[in-house]
C-alpha positions, 0 to 999 in steps of 0.5 A: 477485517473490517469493511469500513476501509479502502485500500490505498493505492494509486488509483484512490490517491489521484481519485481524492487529488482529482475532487476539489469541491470544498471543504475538503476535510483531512485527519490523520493520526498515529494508532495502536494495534493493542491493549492497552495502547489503543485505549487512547486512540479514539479519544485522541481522534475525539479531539482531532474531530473538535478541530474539524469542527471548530474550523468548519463553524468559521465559515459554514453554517452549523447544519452544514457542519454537522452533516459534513462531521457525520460519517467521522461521528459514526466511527467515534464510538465504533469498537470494533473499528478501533479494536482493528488499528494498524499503526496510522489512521487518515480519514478524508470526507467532503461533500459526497465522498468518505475514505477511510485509510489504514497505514503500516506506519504512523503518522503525525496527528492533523486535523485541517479543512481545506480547499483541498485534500492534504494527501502527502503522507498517503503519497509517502506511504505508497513510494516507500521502497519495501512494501510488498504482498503476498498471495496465499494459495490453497484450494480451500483458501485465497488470502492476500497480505501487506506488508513491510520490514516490520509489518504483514497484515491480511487484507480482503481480497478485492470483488473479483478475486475468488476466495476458494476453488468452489467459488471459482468454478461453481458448477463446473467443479468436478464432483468432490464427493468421492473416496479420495486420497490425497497425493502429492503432498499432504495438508491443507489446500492437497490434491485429491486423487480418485483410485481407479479413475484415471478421468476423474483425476485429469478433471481434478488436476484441470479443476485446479490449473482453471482455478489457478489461472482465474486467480492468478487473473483476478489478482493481477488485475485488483491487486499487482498492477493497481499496487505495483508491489513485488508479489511472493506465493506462499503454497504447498510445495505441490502447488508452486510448480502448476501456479507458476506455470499458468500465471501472467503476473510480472509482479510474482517473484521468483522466490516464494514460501513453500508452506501454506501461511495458515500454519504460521503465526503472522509475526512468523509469517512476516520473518519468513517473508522478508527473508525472501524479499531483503535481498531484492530490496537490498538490490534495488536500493543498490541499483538506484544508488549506482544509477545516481551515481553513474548519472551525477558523474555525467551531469545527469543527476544532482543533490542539490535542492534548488538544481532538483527543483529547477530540473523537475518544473521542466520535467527533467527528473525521471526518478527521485529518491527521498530520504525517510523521515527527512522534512526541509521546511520551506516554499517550493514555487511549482510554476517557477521551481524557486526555493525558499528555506524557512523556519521548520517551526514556522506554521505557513511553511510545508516540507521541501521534499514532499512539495518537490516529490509531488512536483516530480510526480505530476511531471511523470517522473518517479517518487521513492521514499528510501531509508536514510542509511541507503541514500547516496549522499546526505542532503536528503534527496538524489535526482537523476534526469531525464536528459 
C-alpha cells in the first residue's frame, strides 16, 4: 500500500482539532476502488482543488495560495495514489502540516478554507460500531487488516511492529540453516523441528514465544490501544495456543480464524471475519439499547434532542448513540445547549447530531454512530447520563 496516507485515529483527529493556525484547508470526496469508476476520481478532486483556490485567492495573496495548494497539486496526477482508492478520501493541509485520509465509507464531496479543520466526518468514521482489525501471524510474515461489515483492507504495520521473526530477533535468532522437518502443522509460518537435537528444538520454540510476545507488544501499543478496535488472530491452528498464551492485548478476541490469511482471497477473508465478529457486534448493540433503556426508565436517559443538548453542556451524558446517515440541520448553542431546528437546505446551518456529538465528546462522555435499525427509538439519538 502506498506511504502517502496517515492512519486515522484518535490520536491524529485531536492532533488537526488542536492546530488552528489559519487557513485550514479540508477536502473530502467520495472514491472508488476500481476500473473504470475510478476514472472520474481525480478529476473530481481536480475541481474540488478549484474550490480551495478560489477561496483561498479571496483573502491571501496569489504566492500564498500557490504554496498552501502544493502538497494537494502533487497527488493530482499521482497514479499510483488514485490506483489505491478505498471509498473516501479527506485531505487537510495549513501551513506546515498535510494529512491525507482513506476511508471505508464514502463521503460527501467538500471543498472548504476555514479558521479551522472541518473534522466531522473523520470523528463519524471512528465512532462507527463495527470496525475492527485483524492480526495476521506466521513466522514468515506480520500483516495488519481494517475493516467493517463490507470492507477489509490491509494496512502497513506501524514502525515498531516486527514484520517477520527475522526482524525481530536478528542476530539472536537461532541458526535456521539445518535439515528441518516441520511439526505441528503444516504450511506457511510451520514450526521447524531439528531431528536429533532436542536443544535445538526448545531454542526454535523459545525463538517463537519471543517473537510472539514483541508482537504482540508492538501491536498493542501502535495499533489496539490508539484504535480501540476488537482484534481477531488469524494463524495456523499451531500457533493460536502459544500467541494467546504470551499476549497482553485486552483488545484480542477470544475467537480468531484458524488459517493463515494469505491462502484467502480478501473478499473471502472479510466473510470469514465478520462471521466471527457479528456476534460481539450484534451483542454490543443489544447491551447499549438495553442500557438506554433501563436508564430512560429511571430518568436517566432520554431522546429528546433539546434534553440531550441540555444534559451534555453540563457533562451529564456519559454514552450517546447516533443513528447513521441521519442529519438534523440546525444551531447547537455549545456554552448554552440551546437548539434551533433549521432548514436542511439552508447553507449556514450544520448537522444537529454531529454538533451534539462533538459537544459530548469534548465533555468525556462517549460517541457511538449506530445503524438505524439498532437505534432504541427513532429521533436519531439515545443519551444516557451520567447521574
Amino acid at each position: 500500500m502506498t506511504q502517502k496516507t496517515t492512519s486515522l485515529t484518535i490520536e491524529s483527529l485531536a492532533e488537526l482539532a488542536s492546530l488552528h493556525q489559519p487557513p485550514c484547508l479540508s477536502l473530502y470526496q467520495p472514491t472508488h476502488r476500481r476500473h473504470p469508476e475510478n476514472q472520474q476520481d481525480p478529476i473530481r478532486f481536480h475541481n474540488l482543488m478549484k474550490e480551495l483556490e478560489a477561496s483561498l485567492r479571496q483573502k491571501y495573496p496569489a504566492v500564498e495560495a500557490q504554496l498552501l495548494l502544493e502538497p494537494f497539486q502533487a497527488l493530482a496526477h499521482d497514479d499510483d495514489f488514485w490506483n489505491h482508492a478505498l471509498d473516501g478520501l479527506a485531505m487537510l493541509g495549513g501551513p506546515g502540516l498535510f494529512r491525507v485520509f482513506r476511508l471505508q465509507r464514502p463521503v460527501a464531496e467538500l471543498a472548504v478554507v476555514a479558521d479551522s479543520f472541518h473534522t466531522k466526518p473523520l470523528r463519524r468514521f471512528l465512532q462507527s460500531v463495527g470496525r475492527y482489525q485483524v492480526l495476521g501471524l506466521s513466522l514468515q510474515e506480520i500483516q495488519l487488516f481494517e475493516g467493517n461489515r463490507d470492507a477489509l483492507d490491509e494496512i502497513d504495520p506501524a514502525p515498531g511492529v516486527p514484520r517477520s521473526i527475522s526482524e525481530a530477533l536478528g542476530d539472536e535468532l537461532t541458526d535456521p540453516h539445518r535439515t528441518v522437518a516441520s511439526y505441528g502443522g503444516v504450511g506457511a509460518g510451520s514450526m521447524p523441528m531439528h531431528h536429533g537435537q532436542g536443544g535445538k528444538k526448545d531454542e526454535v520454540d523459545n525463538d517463537a514465544e519471543r517473537f510472539f510476545r514483541t508482537v504482540d507488544r508492538a501491536v498493542l501499543k501502535h495499533h489496539s490501544r490508539p484504535s480501540g478496535l476488537p482484534l481477531i488472530l488469524a494463524a495456523l491452528p499451531e500457533h493460536h495456543h502459544l500467541f494467546r498464551q504470551v499476549s497482553h492485548n485486552p483488545f484480542l478476541m477470544a475467537e480468531g480464524l484458524a488459517i493463515n490469511p494469505n491462502a484467502l482471497p480478501i473478499d473471502e477473508l472479510r466473510e470469514r471475519v465478520w462471521q466471527v465478529v457479528e456476534p460481539q457486534y450484534q451483542a454490543r448493540l443489544a447491551t447499549l439499547a438495553d442500557e438506554f433503556a433501563v436508564a430512560k426508565s429511571k430518568g436517566l436517559g432520554t431522546d429528546d434532542l433539546a434534553e440531550a443538548a441540555q444534559a451534555a453542556v453540563t457533562g451529564r451524558v456519559a454514552t450517546l448513540l447516533i443513528e447513521a446517515d441521519r442529519q438534523i440541520a440546525g444551531r447547537l448553542d455549545s456554552s448554552t445547549g440551546q437548539v434551533e431546528v433549521a432548514d436542511l437546505g439552508h447553507p449556514q446551518v450544520d448537522d444537529l447530531l454531529d454538533d451534539l456529538g462533538e459537544l459530548v465528546g469534548k465533555m468525556g462522555g462517549q460517541v457511538l454512530i449506530v445503524p438505524a435499525e439498532q437505534m432504541p427509538g427513532r429521533t436519531g439519538l439515545a443519551a444516557t447520563y451520567r447521574y
